[in-house]
N, C-alpha and C positions, 0 to 999 in steps of 0.2 A: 567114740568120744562120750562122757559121762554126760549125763542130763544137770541142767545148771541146778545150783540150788537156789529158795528162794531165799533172799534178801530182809530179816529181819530184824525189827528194832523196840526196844520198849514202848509203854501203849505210854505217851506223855502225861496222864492223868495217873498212873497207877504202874507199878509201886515199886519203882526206886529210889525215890527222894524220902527220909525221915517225914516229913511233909505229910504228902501222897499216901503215905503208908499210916500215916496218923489218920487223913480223911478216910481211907477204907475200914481201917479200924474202928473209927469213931459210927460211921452207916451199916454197920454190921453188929453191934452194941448197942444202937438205936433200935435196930429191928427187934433185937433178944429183948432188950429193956421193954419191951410192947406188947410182945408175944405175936402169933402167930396162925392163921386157919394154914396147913398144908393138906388139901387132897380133903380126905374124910378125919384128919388128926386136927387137933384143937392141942396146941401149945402155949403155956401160960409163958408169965418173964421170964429168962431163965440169966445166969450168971455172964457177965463180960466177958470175954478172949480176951488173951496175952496174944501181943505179937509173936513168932518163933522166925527166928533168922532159918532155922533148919526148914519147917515147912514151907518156908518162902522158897529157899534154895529148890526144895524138892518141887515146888508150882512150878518155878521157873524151868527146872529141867525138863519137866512133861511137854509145858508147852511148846521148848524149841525144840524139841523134839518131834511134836505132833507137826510144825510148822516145817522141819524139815524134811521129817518123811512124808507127811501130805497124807496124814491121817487124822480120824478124831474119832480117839474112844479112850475108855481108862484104862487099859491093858494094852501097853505096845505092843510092835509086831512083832517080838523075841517074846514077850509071855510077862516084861514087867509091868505089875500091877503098882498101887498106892501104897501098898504098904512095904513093898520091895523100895520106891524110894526113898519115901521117908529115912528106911531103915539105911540105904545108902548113904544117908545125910548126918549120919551120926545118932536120929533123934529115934530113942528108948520110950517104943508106944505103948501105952495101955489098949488105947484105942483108935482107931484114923477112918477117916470120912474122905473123900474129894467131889467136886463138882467143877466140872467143865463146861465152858459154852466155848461159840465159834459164832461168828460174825458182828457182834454189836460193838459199840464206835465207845462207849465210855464206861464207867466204873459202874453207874447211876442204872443205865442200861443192863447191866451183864446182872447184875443184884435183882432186879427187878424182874429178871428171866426165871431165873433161881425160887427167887420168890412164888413164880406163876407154877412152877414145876413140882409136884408133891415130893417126890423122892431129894428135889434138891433140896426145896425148903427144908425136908425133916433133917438134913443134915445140917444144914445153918440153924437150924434151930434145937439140937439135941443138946441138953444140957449134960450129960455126960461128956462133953468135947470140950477142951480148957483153952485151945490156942489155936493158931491161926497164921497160914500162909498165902497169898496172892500173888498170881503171875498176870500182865498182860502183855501178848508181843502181837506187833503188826507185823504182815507179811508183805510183801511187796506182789511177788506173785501167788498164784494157789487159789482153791475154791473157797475159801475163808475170808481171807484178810485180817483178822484181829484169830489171834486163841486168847482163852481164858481160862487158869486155874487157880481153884481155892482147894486147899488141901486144910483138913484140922483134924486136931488129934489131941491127946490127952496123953500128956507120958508118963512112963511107969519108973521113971529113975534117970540117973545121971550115965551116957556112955560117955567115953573118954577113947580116944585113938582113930576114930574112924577119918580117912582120910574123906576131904568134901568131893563127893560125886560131881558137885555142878562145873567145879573150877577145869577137873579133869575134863567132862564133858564139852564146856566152852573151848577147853584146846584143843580137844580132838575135832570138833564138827566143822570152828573156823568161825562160829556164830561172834559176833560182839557182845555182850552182857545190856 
């Protein structure tokens, strides 16, 4: 008999509602607009992020993924990295970043971890990176409870035909969106 899967659902603060996706957007522009100490780097203001429905899509994928296989690192266990999904997603990078957490309870929270974290923060803070995707899923079971991903990137042009990795994904795995 298979091992059940765990049972996930969007993190109710973040980021399916236009809303929701407005306030992460807006605390993440906040931050830029400030600048930044990460580690031993010293970050001035740097430019606002666009939203990208694609890097969202591709947040979204990693983390029900990470939720249902019951792992947490940026390279799943087949070898796909961040920028394999993105590129799944349609979206034509110049450049791509992610940071991931696991365990904290809200948007406020998970930002704040990132923050504390040198390598996260240079990514939330690199001003070469234009746009901006967030996932958060609660888990019902598993050593987690919440994942989190922020995926950002910088595109290099317009691609056209790529079918969406995430919709396929949600039908294969059985997850809810």
């Amino acid at each position: 008999m298979p091992a059940a899967q765990p049972q996930t659902e969007a993190l109710g603060d973040c980021c399916e509602l236009p809303l929701q996706r407005a306030r992460a957007l807006a605390l993440v522009n906040r931050i830029r607009a400030q600048g930044a100490v990460c580690g031993p780097n010293v970050f001035g203001p740097a430019a606002s992020l666009k939203w990208s429905e694609q890097l969202n899509d591709a947040s979204y994928v990693h983390a029900a993924d990470m939720a249902h296989r019951q792992y947490f690192e940026h390279r799943s266990p087949d070898g796909q990295g961040p920028a394999d999904r993105v590129t799944q997603q349609g979206y034509a990078w110049r450049a791509v970043a992610e940071n991931i957490a696991a365990g904290q309870q809200s948007l406020d929270e998970v930002v704040d971890a990132w923050l504390r974290s040198p390598g996260h923060c240079r990514n939330l803070m690199n001003p070469q990176l234009t746009e901006l995707g967030l996932a958060g899923l609660r888990v019902q079971a598993g050593p987690y409870g919440t994942y989190w991903v922020m995926t950002l990137g910088t595109p290099s042009g317009v691609r056209s035909g790529a079918a969406t990795h995430k919709a396929q994904w949600v039908a294969a795995s059985g997850l809810q969106p």
